[in-house]
N, C-alpha and C positions, 0 to 999 in steps of 0.2 A: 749373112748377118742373122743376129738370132733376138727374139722379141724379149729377151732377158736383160731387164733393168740394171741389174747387179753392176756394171758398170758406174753407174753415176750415184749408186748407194754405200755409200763410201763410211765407214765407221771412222767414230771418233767421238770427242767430246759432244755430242749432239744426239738429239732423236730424229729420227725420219717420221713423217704423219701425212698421209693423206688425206685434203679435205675435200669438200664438192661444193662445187659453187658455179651455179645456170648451166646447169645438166653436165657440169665436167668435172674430173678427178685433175685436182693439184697436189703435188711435192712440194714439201715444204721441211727443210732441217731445223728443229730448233735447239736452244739454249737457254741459259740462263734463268731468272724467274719462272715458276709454273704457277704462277697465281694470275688470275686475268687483270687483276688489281694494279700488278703491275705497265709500266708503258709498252708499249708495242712496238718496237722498230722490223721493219719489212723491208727486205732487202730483195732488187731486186738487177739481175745479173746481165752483162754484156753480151755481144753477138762477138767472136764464137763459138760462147763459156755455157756453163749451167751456173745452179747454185754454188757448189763447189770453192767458185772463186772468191766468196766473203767468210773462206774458214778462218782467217785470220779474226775476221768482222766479230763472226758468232761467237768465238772467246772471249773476245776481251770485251763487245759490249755486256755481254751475255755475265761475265765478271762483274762489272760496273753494278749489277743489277735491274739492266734492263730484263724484258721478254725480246728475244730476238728468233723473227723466223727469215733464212732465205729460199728464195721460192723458185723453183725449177717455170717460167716463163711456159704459157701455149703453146704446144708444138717439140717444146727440147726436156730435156733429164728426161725424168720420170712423169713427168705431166702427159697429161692426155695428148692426144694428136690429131684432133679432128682436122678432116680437108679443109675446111674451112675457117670463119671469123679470124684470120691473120692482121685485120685495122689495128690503130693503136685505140681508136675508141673499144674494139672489141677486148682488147688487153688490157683497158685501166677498167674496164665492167669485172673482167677475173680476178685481179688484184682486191678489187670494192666488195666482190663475193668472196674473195681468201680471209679476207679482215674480218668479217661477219662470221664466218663457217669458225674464227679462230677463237670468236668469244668476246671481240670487243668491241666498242662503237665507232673507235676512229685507230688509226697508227699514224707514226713517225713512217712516211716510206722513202724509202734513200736506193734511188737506182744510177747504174753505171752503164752507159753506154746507152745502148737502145732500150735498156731498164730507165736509164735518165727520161728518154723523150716519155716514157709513163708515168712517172713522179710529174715530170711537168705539165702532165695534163690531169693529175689526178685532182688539183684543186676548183677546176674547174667543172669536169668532166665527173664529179664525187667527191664534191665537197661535204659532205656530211661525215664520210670516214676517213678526212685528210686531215690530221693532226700538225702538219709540218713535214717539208719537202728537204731532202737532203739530194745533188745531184753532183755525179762524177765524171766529167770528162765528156760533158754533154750538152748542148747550144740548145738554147728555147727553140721549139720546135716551128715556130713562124720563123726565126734567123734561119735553122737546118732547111724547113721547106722552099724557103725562098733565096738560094744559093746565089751569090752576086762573087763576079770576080774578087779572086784574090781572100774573099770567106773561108777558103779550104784549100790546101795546098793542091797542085796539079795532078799529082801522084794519086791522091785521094778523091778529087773528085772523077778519074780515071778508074779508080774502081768502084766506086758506085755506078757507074755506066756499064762496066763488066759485069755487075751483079744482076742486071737486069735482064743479061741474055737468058734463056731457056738452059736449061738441063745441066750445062760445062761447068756451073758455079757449084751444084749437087754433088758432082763428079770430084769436082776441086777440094770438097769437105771432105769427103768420104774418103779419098786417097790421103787428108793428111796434107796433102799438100797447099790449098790455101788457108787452114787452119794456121799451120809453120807460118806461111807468108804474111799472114794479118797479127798473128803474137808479136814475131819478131820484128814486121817494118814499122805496124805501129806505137811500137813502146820506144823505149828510149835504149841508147845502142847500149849493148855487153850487159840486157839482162839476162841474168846466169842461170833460170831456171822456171823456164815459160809453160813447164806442162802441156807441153804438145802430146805427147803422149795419151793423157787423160784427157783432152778436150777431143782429139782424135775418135778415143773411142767414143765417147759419149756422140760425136756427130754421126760414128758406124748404125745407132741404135737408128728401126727403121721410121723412118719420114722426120727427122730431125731434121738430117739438112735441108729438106725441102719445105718445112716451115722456117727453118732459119732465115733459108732466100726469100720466103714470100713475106715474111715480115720486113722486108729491108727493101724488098718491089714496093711493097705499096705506101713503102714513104712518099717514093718518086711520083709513081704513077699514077695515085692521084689526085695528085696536086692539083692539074686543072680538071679533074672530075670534080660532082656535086657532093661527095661524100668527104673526098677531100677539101673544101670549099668552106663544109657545113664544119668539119673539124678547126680548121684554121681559124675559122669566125667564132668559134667560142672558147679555144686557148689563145684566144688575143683579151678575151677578160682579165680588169689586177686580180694578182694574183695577191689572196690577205694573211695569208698563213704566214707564218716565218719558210724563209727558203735559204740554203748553203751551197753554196756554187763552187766545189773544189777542180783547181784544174792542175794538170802537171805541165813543169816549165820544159818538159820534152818529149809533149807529147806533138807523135809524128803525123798522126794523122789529122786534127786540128790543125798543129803549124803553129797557133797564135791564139791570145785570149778571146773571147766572145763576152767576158762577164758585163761590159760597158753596153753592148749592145744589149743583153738579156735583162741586165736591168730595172729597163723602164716598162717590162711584164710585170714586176712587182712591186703592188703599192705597200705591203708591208713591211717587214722586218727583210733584209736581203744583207745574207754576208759573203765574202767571196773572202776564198783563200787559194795560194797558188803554191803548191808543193815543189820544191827545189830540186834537179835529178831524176823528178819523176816522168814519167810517159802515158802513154794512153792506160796502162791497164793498173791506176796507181793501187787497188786493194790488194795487189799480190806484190808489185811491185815496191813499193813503199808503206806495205804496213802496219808500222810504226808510227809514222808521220800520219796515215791516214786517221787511226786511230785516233790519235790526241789530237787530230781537228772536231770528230765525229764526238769523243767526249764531254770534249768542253763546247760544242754547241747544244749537244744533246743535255750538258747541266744547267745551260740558259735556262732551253724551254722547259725543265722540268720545274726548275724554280720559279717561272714566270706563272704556272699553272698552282701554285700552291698558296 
């Protein structure tokens, strides 16, 4: 393996920019608007993808006339890789320094998957730079941390117990092989074109997969630690921002809606939409349909601000 990014720096309609935020370098692709004037949507990416997977996102909101940046998460793409701070509280403080280091005082941030359980804490946990919560295929983190039968299909909460073991889950990114097994069981069956290939590589780049596994350990483990404890007790605050809860109707690793249950986190503005055909990974999956939810929620709030 070779310490060369070039893998997950990928050309196209977009800039690549590095910014620093609490002693560390982030990746970040952007589009659209280069005025700070404009809004800010921050995008932020699933486990076990990089930025990569909102190129759909960065065009067309980036069209619309937003500012849109997606951001290579602690640990994966091009972002730093310290041994350390793998928490979700340590990941919505990077995101809180991504948005400052970018020029403006608050964003729109819309994360999918393990990006989701960051958005959902980011109202909380930073509210000062949380403009409005966009989340993809992802259960408020008090419902995820406190799993109750029949919450997550068997299958799935079968690998989150496998994720937890030492070293095999590393080994598993790295060969490609549970990269394949988590694209394809989680989405919804006969999608034709899951870029295992490029999520591959990007997990070869070195200490990725082993912050990938250690951000998805310490969902679990700890829960009944005091860090974990302290976290729960303050993403149990309403949530007041406007929040969008997209989920797909096949997606495999969910099984089943959560938005009923996610809810009653938020005291203000809460919309849920549930994309038809879709699976767990709907921004590459269906992104068409993601799009025209993410627009016409994103022209609410722009109106509602004006």
């Amino acid at each position: 393996m070779s310490d060369d990014p070039s893998p997950v720096l990928i050309d196209g309609p977009w800039t690549h920019r590095f910014v620093s935020a609490h002693g560390s370098r982030f990746h970040v692709a952007l589009a659209g608007a280069v005025e700070t004037s404009a809004p800010l949507v921050l995008l932020l990416h699933a486990f076990p993808q990089f930025w990569w997977a909102w190129r759909h996102q960065l065009v067309a909101l980036g069209e619309a006339g937003y500012r849109v940046a997606a951001m290579d998460l602690r640990g994966f793409g091009a972002s730093d890789k310290p041994p350390i701070g793998h928490s979700t509280p340590q990941l919505a403080r990077d995101v809180a320094g991504v948005i400052r280091s970018l020029g403006v005082r608050s964003a729109i941030v819309v994360g999918h998957g393990l990006g989701g359980t960051i958005a959902w804490s980011m109202p909380t946990l930073a509210p000062a730079v949380t403009r409005a919560v966009g989340i993809v295929a992802n259960p408020h983190p008090v419902t995820l941390h406190t799993i109750r039968p029949g919450l997550l299909p068997a299958g799935s909460v079968a690998a989150i117990a496998r994720f937890q073991l030492p070293w095999f889950p590393e080994r598993g990114l790295r060969s490609g092989r549970l990269v394949e097994t988590v694209l394809r069981g989680w989405a919804a069956p006969g999608w034709a074109d899951p870029q295992v290939d490029r999520y591959v590589a990007a997990m070869q780049v070195p200490f990725v997969a082993h912050s990938a596994m250690e951000h998805l350990r310490w969902l679990v483990r700890s829960t009944p630690r005091p860090d974990g404890t302290r976290y729960l007790t303050s993403v149990r605050a309403p949530i007041t921002v406007p929040v969008l809860q997209v989920e797909g109707a096949q997606d495999r690793f969910l099984g089943h809606s959560t938005a009923k249950r996610d809810a009653r986190f938020v005291s203000g503005d809460f919309r849920s939409e549930t994309i038809a055909g879709a699976g767990h990974f709907m921004p590459e999956e269906a992104p068409a349909a993601l799009n025209a939810v993410l627009l016409d929620w994103l022209a609410g709030i722009r109106a509602a601000s004006r």
